[in-house]
FISESE-939489 format. One record per residue (C-alpha): x negated, y, z negated; residue number from 1; residue in one letter. Coordinates in nm, 2 decimals. Layout:
BEGIN
+--------+--------+--------+-----+---+
:   east :  north :     up :   k : r :
+--------+--------+--------+-----+---+
:      X :      Y :      Z : NUM : A :
...
+--------+--------+--------+-----+---+
//
This chain:
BEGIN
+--------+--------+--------+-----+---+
:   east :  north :     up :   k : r :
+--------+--------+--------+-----+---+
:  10.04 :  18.94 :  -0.30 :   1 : X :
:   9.81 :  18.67 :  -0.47 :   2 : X :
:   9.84 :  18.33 :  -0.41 :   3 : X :
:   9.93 :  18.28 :  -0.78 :   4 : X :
:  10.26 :  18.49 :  -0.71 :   5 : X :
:  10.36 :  18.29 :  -0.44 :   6 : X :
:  10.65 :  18.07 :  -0.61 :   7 : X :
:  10.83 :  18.43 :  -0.65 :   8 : X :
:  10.96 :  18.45 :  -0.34 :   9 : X :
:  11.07 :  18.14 :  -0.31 :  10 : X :
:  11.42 :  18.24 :  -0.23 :  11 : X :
:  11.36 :  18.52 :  -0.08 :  12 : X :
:  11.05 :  18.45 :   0.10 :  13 : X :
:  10.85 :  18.82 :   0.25 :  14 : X :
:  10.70 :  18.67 :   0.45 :  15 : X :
:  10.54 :  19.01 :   0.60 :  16 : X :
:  10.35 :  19.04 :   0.25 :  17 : X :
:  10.34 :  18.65 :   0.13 :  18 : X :
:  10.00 :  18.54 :   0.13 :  19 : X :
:   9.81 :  18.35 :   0.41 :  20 : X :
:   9.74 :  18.00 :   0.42 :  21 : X :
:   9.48 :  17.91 :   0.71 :  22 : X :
:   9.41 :  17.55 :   0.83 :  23 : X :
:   9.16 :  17.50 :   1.07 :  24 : X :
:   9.17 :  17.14 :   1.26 :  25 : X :
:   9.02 :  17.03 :   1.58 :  26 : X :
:   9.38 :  16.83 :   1.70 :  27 : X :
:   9.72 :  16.93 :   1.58 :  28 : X :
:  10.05 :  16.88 :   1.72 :  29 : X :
:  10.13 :  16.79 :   2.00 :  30 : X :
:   9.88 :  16.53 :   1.93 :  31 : X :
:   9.99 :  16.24 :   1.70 :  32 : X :
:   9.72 :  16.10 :   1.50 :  33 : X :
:   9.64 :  16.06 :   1.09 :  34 : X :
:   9.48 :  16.38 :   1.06 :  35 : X :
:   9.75 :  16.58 :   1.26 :  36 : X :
:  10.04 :  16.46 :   1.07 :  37 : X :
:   9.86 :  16.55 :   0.72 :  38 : X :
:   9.79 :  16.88 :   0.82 :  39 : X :
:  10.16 :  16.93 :   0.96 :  40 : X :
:  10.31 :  16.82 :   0.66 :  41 : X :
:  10.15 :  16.97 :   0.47 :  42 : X :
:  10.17 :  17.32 :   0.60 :  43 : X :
:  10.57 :  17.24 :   0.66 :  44 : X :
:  10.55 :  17.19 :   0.29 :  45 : X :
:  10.37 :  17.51 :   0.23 :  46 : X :
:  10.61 :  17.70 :   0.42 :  47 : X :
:  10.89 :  17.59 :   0.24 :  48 : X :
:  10.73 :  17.72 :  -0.06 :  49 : X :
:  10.69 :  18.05 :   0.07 :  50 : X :
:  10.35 :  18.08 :   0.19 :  51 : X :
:  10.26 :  18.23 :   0.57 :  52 : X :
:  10.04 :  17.94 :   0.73 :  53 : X :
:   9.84 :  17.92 :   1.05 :  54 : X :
:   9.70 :  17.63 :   1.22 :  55 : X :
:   9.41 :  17.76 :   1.42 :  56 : X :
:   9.28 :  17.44 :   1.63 :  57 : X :
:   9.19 :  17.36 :   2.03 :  58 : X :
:   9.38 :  17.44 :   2.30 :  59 : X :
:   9.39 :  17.11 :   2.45 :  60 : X :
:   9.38 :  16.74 :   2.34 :  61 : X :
:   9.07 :  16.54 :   2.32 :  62 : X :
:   9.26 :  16.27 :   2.58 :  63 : X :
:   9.30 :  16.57 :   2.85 :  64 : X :
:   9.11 :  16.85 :   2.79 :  65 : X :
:   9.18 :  17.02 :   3.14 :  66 : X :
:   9.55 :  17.05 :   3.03 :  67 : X :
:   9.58 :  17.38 :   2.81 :  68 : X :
:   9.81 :  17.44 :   2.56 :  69 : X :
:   9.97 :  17.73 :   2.45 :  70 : X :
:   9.74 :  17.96 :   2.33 :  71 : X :
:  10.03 :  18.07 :   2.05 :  72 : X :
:  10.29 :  17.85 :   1.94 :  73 : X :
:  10.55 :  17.85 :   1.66 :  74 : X :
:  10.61 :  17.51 :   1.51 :  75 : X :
:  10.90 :  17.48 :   1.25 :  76 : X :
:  10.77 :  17.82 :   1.07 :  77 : X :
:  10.40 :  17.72 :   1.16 :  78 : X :
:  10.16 :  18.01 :   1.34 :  79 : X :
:   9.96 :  17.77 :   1.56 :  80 : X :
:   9.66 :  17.96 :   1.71 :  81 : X :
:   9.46 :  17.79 :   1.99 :  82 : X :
:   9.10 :  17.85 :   2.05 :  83 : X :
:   8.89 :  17.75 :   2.41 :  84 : X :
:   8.60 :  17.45 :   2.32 :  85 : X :
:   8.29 :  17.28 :   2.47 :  86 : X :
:   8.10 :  17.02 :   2.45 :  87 : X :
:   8.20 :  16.68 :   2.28 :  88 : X :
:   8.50 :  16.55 :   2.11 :  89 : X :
:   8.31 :  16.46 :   1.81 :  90 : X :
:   8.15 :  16.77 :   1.75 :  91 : X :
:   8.35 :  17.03 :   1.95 :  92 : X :
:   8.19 :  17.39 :   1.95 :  93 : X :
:   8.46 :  17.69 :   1.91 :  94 : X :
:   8.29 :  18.01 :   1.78 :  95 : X :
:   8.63 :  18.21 :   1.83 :  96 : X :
:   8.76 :  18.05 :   1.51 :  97 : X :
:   8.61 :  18.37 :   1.40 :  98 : X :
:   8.85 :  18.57 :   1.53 :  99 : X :
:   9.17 :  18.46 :   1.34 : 100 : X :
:   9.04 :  18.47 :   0.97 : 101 : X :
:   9.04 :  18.84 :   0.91 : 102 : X :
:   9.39 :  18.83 :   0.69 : 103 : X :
:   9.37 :  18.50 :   0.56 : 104 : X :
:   9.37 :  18.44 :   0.16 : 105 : X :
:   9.28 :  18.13 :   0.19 : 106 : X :
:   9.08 :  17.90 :   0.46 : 107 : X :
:   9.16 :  17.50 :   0.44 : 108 : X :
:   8.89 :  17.33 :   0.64 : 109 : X :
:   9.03 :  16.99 :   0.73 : 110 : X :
:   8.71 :  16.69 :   0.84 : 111 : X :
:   8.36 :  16.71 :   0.86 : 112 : X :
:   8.30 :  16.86 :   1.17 : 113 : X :
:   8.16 :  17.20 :   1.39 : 114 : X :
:   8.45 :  17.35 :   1.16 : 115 : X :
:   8.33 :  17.32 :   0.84 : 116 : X :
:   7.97 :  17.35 :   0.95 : 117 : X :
:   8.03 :  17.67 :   1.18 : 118 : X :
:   8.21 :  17.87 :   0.88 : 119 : X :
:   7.96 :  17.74 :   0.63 : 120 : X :
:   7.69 :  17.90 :   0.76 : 121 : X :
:   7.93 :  18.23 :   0.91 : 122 : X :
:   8.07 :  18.27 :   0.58 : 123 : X :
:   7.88 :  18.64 :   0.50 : 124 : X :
:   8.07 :  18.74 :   0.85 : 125 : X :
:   8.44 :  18.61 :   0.77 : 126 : X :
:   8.40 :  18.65 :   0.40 : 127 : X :
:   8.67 :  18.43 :   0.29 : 128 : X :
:   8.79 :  18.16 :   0.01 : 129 : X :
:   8.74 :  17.84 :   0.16 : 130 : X :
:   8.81 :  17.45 :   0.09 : 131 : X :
:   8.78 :  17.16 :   0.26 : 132 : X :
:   8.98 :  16.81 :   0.24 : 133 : X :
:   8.74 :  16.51 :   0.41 : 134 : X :
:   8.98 :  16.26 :   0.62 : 135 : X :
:   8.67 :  16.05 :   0.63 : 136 : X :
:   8.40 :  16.24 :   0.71 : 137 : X :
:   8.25 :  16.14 :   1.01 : 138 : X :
:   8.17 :  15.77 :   0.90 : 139 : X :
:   8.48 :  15.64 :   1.10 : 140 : X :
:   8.23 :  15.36 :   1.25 : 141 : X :
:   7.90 :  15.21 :   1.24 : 142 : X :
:   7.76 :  15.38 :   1.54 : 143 : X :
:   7.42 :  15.60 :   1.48 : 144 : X :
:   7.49 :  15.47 :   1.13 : 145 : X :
:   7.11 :  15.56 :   1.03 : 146 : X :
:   7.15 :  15.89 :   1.16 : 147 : X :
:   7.52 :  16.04 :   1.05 : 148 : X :
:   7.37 :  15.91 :   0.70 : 149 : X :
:   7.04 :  16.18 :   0.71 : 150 : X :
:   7.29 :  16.43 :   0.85 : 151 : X :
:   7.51 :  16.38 :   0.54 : 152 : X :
:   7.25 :  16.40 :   0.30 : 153 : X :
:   7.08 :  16.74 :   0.41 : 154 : X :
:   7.35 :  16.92 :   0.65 : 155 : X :
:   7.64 :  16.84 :   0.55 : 156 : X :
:   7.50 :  16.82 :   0.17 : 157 : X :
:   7.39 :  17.23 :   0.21 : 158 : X :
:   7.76 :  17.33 :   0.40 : 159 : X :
:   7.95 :  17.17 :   0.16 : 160 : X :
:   7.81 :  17.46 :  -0.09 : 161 : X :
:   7.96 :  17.74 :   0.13 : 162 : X :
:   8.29 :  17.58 :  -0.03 : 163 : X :
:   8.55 :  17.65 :  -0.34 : 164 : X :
:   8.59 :  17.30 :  -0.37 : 165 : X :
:   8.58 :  16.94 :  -0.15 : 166 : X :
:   8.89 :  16.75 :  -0.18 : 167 : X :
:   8.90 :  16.38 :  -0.10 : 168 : X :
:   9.18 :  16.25 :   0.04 : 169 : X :
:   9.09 :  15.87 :  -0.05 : 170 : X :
:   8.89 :  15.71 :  -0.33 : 171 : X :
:   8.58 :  15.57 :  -0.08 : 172 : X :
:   8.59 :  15.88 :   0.04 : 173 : X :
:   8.52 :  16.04 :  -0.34 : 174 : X :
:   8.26 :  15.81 :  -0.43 : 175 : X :
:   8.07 :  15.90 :  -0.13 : 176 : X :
:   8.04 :  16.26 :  -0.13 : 177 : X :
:   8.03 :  16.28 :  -0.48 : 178 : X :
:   7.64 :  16.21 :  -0.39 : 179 : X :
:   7.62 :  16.51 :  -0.24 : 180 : X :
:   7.92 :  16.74 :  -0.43 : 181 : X :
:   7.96 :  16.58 :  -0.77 : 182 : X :
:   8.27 :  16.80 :  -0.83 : 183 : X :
:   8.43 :  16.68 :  -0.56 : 184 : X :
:   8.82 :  16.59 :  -0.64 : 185 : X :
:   9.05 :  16.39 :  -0.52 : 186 : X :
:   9.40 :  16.42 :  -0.39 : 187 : X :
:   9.53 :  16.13 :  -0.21 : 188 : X :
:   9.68 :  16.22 :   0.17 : 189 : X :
:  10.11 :  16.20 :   0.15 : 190 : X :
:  10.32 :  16.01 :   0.37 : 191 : X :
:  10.61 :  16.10 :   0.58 : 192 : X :
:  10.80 :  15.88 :   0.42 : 193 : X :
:  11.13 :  16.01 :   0.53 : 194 : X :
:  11.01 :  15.98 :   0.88 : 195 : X :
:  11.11 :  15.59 :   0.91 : 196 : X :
:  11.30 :  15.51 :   0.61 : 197 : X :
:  11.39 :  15.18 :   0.53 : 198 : X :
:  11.44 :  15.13 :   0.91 : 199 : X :
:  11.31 :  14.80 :   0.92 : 200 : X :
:  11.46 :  14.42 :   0.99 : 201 : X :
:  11.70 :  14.34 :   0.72 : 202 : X :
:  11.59 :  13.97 :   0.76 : 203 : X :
:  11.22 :  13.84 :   0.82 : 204 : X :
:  11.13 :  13.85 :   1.17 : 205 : X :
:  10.82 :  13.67 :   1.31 : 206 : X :
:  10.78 :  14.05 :   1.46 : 207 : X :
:  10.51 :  14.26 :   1.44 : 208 : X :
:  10.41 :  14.64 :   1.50 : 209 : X :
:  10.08 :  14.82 :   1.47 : 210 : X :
:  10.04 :  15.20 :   1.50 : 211 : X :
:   9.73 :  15.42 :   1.55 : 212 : X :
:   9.58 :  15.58 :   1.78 : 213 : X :
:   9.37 :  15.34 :   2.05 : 214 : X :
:   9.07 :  15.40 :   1.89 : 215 : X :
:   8.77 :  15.11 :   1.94 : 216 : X :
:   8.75 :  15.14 :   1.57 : 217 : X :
:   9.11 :  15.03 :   1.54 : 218 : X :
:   9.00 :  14.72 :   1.68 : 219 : X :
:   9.32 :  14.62 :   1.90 : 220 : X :
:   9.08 :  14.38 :   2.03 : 221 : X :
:   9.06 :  14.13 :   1.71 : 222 : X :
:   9.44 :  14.20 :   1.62 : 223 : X :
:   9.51 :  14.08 :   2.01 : 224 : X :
:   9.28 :  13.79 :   1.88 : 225 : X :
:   9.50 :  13.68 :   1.58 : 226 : X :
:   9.80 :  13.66 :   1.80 : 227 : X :
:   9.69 :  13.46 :   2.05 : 228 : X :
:   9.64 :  13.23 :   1.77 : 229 : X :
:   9.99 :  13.30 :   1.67 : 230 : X :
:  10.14 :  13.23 :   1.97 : 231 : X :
:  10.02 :  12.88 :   1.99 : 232 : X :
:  10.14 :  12.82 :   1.64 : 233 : X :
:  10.51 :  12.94 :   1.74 : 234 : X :
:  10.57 :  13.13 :   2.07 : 235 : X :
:  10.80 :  13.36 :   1.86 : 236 : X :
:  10.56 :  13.56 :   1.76 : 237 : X :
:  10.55 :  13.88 :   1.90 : 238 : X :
:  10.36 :  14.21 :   1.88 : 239 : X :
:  10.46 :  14.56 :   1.94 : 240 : X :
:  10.15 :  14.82 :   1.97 : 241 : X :
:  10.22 :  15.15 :   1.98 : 242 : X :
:  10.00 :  15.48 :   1.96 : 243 : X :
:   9.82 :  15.77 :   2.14 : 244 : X :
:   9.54 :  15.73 :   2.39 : 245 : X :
:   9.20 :  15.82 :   2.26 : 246 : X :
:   8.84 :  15.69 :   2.32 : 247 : X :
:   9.07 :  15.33 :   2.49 : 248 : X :
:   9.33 :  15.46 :   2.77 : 249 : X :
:   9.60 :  15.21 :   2.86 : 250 : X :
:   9.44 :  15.04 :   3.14 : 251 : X :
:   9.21 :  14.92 :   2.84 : 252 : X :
:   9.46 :  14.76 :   2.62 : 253 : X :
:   9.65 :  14.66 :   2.92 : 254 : X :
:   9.34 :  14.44 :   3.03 : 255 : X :
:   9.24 :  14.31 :   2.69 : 256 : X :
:   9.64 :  14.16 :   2.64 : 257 : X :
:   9.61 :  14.03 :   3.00 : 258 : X :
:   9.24 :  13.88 :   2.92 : 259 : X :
:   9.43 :  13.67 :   2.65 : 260 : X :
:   9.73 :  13.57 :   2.86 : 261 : X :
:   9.92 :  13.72 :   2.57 : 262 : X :
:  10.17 :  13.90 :   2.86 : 263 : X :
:  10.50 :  13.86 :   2.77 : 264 : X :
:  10.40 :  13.85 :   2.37 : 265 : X :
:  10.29 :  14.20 :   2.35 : 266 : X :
:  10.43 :  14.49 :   2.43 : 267 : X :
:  10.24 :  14.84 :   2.48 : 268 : X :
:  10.40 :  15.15 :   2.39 : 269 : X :
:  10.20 :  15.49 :   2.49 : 270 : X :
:  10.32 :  15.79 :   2.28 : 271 : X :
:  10.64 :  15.71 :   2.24 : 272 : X :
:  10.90 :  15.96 :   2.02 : 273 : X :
:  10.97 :  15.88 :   1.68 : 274 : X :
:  11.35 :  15.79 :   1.77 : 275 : X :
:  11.16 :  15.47 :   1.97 : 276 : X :
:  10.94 :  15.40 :   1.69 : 277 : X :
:  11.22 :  15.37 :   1.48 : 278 : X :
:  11.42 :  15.08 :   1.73 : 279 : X :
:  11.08 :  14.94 :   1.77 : 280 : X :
:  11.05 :  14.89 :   1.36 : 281 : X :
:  11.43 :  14.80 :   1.33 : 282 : X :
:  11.29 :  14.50 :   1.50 : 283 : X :
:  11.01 :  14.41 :   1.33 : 284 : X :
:  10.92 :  14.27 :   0.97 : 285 : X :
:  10.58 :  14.29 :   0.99 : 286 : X :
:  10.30 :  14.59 :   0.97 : 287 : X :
:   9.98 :  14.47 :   1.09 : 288 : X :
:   9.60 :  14.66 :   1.14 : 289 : X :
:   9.27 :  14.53 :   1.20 : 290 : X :
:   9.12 :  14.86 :   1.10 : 291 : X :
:   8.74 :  14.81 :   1.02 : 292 : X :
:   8.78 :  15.20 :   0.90 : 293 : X :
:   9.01 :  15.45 :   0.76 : 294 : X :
:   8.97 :  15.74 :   0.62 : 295 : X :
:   9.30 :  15.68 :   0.35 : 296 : X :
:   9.55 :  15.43 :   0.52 : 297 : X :
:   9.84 :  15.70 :   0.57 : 298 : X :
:   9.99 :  15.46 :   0.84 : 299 : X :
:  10.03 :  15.19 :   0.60 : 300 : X :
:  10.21 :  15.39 :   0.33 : 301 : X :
:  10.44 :  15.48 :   0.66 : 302 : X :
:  10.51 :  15.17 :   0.75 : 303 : X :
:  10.60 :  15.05 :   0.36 : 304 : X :
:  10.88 :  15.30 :   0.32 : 305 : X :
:  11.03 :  15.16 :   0.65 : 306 : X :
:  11.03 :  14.84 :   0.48 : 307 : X :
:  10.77 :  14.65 :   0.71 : 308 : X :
:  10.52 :  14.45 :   0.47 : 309 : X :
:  10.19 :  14.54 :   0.60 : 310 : X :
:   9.88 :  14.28 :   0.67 : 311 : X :
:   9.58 :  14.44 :   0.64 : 312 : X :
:   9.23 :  14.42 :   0.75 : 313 : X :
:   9.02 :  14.44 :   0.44 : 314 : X :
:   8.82 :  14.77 :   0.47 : 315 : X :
:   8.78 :  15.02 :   0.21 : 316 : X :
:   9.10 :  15.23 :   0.22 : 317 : X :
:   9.32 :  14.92 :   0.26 : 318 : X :
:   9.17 :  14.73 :  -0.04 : 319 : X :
:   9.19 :  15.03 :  -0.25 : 320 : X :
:   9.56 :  15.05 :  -0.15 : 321 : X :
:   9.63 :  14.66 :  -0.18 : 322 : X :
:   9.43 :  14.66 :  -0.53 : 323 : X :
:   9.71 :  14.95 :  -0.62 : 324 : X :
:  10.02 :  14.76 :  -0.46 : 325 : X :
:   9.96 :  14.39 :  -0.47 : 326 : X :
:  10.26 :  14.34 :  -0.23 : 327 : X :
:  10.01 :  14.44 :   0.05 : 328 : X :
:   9.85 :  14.14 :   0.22 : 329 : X :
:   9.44 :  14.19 :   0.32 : 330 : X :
:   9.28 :  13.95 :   0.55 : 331 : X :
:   8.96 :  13.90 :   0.73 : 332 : X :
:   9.03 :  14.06 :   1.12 : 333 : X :
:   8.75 :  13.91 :   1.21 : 334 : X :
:   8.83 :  13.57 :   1.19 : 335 : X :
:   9.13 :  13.54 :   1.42 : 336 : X :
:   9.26 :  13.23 :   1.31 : 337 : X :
:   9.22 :  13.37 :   0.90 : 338 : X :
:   9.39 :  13.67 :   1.06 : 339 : X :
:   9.69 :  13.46 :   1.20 : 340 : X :
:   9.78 :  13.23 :   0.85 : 341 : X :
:   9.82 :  13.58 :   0.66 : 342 : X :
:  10.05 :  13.71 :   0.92 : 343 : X :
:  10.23 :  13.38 :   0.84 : 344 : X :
:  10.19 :  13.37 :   0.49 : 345 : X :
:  10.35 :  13.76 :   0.47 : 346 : X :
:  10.65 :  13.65 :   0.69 : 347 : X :
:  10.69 :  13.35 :   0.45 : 348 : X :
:  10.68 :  13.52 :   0.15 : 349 : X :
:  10.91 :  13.77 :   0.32 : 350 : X :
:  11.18 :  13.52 :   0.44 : 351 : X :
:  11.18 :  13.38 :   0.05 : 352 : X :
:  11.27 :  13.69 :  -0.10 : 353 : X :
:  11.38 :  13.94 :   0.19 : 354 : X :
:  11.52 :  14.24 :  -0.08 : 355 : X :
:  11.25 :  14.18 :  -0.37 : 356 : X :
:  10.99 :  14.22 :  -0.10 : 357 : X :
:  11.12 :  14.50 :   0.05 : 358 : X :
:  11.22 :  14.70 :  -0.27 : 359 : X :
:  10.87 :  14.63 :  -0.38 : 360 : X :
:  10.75 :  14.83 :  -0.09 : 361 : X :
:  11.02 :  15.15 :  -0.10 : 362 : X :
:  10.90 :  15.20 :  -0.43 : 363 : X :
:  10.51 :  15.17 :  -0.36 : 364 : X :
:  10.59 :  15.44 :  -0.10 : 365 : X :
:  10.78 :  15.68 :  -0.30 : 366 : X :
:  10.48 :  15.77 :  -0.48 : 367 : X :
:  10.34 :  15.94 :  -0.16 : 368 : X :
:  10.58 :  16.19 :  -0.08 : 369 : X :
:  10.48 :  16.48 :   0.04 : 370 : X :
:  10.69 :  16.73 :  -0.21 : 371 : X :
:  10.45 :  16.56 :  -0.48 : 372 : X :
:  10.12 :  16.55 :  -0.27 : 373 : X :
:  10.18 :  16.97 :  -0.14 : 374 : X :
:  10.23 :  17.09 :  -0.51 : 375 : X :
:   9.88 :  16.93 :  -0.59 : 376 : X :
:   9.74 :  17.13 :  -0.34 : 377 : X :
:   9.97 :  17.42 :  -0.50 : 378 : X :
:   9.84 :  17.41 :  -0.81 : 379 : X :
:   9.44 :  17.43 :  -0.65 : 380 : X :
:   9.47 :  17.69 :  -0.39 : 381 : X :
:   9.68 :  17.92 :  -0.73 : 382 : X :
:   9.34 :  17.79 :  -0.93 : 383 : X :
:   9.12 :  17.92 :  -0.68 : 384 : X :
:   9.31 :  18.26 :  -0.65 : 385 : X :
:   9.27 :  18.30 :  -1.08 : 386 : X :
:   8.89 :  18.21 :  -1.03 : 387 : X :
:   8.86 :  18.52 :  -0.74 : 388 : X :
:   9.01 :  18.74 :  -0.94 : 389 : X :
:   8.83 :  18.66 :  -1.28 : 390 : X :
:   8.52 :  18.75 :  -1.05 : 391 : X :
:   8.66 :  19.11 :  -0.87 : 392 : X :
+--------+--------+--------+-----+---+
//
């Protein structure tokens, strides 16, 4: 069965002869992260549509790589395959990604990393249609900033042509590989926005909750900065950080609250279910990050549907977003005290008009759902399957 003739069975999915969607991601579920939540959604939505997908990725998480995973795994309809790595996080060597190609239709590449490089170069052995969606690329932060940029221009510059097409899943992200892949097309990441729902505070709460990943480039440390300011302005104030332990464990976010005697004010949460995330947000009113990169901002378009009006630093996925929804707030992150009057200024305006605000964001959301983001990715990978066969 082509790819084009998937809708048919719809009802009645075959899914013995429906054709083969595979994604290939370094982290997936159980991890929780930006990049494993698009992926998941994405191939829940493909499922539903009556597609087979597999999720071939690592058998263990980057935060504790001696614990091994299942090897198989189904996850609501998903095949997830798991494949043994070395060497480092950010470029983590699996050669047996080989191995679990040979029926695919299609291959979905998702970042810029020993993925989309390795099956590049390997694609006269596996043979297969491939794309690739960016989450970034690998300019997450400034480090070796000299040196990802020569990588980008010749390496990743000569991959890229191994594929049907480069999707960007943000507009910075479009401008800059257009410089290497002026084709390249953009489809913006969806948002779970079911996932929280209009969950949060029904009236303005000085209240605050970050979510990510503890990532340095998160910086936790100059959002910890703005509320110390805030806590001398009114010892209300509150923050509530919760997320997944990456390249900062807990001890480290534990010691940088302690090192501003903000004990007591913040509260840490370490991979917490989504039913807690959900009385954590009930609680809050406002969404904060001092992100100095992201890839698209999926966790602010989260945090709108659940109501919370987010304060954002002013990096390139956030101003895109706020020069979109002018509801959002920016600020400067790396003045603390700047940081702290826009976190007050966003409660204000949020205590004048609680259910303007707060409709403002539920619509800004909406346009993110996933139903409408999957069928864009539909309508390429049935593109891609006319274009093969035009060339049989």
């Amino acid at each position: 069965m082509s790819i084009v003739e998937a809708d048919r069975v719809r009802a009645k999915p075959q899914l013995e002869t429906a054709p083969l969607i595979v994604h290939v991601v370094r982290q997936f579920l159980p991890n929780r992260g930006g990049l494993e939540d698009v992926v998941a959604n994405l191939a829940r939505q493909t499922v539903r549509r009556g597609y087979r997908v597999r999720v071939v990725t690592l058998d263990s998480l980057f935060t504790a790589p001696e614990d091994k995973l299942p090897l198989r795994e189904d996850i609501d309809g998903i095949e997830v395959v798991r494949i043994p790595w070395s060497g480092s996080s950010r470029y983590p060597l699996a050669p047996q990604v080989f191995r679990h190609l040979a029926d695919a239709d299609l291959v979905h590449v998702h970042a810029i990393d020993f993925f989309f490089d390795a099956l590049a170069w390997g694609r006269l052995l596996h043979g297969k249609p491939m794309i690739v969606t960016t989450h970034g690329g690998f300019f997450h932060t400034r480090k070796y900033a000299a040196i990802k940029k020569i990588w980008f221009r010749t390496l990743t510059r000569a991959s890229a042509m191994a594929y049907r097409r480069v999707v960007c899943c943000s507009a910075s992200d479009l401008k800059q590989f257009c410089e290497i892949v002026p084709d390249s097309l953009l489809i913006e990441n969806g948002a779970d926005i079911g996932k929280f729902a209009d969950t949060a505070a029904r009236r303005a709460k000085r209240r605050i909750v970050t979510i990510g990943r503890f990532s340095v480039n998160k910086r936790i440390d100059h959002l910890l900065d703005a509320m110390a300011g805030l806590k001398t302005r009114d010892p209300e104030w509150h923050l509530d950080i919760v997320g997944a332990e990456s390249d900062l464990n807990r001890a480290d976010v534990e010691g940088a609250i302690e090192s501003r005697h903000l004990s007591g004010r913040v509260t840490l949460h370490v991979s917490p279910d989504n039913d807690t995330i959900r009385r954590i947000i009930a609680e809050s009113s406002i969404f904060a990050s001092a992100s100095e990169y992201e890839g698209f901002g999926l966790v602010a378009l989260e945090a709108m549907s659940a109501g919370l009006l987010p304060v954002l630093n002013a990096n390139d996925a956030f101003a895109t977003l706020a020069a979109r929804h002018p509801v959002l707030m920016l600020a400067d992150f790396t003045n603390p005290e700047a940081a702290a009057t826009a976190i007050e200024t966003a409660y204000e305006d949020l205590s004048r008009q609680p259910d303007v605000v707060r409709a403002g964001l539920l619509e800004a959301a909406r346009g993110y759902s996933w139903d409408i983001v999957a069928e864009r990715y539909i309508d390429l990978y049935r593109s891609l399957d006319v274009v093969a066969a035009e060339n049989i």
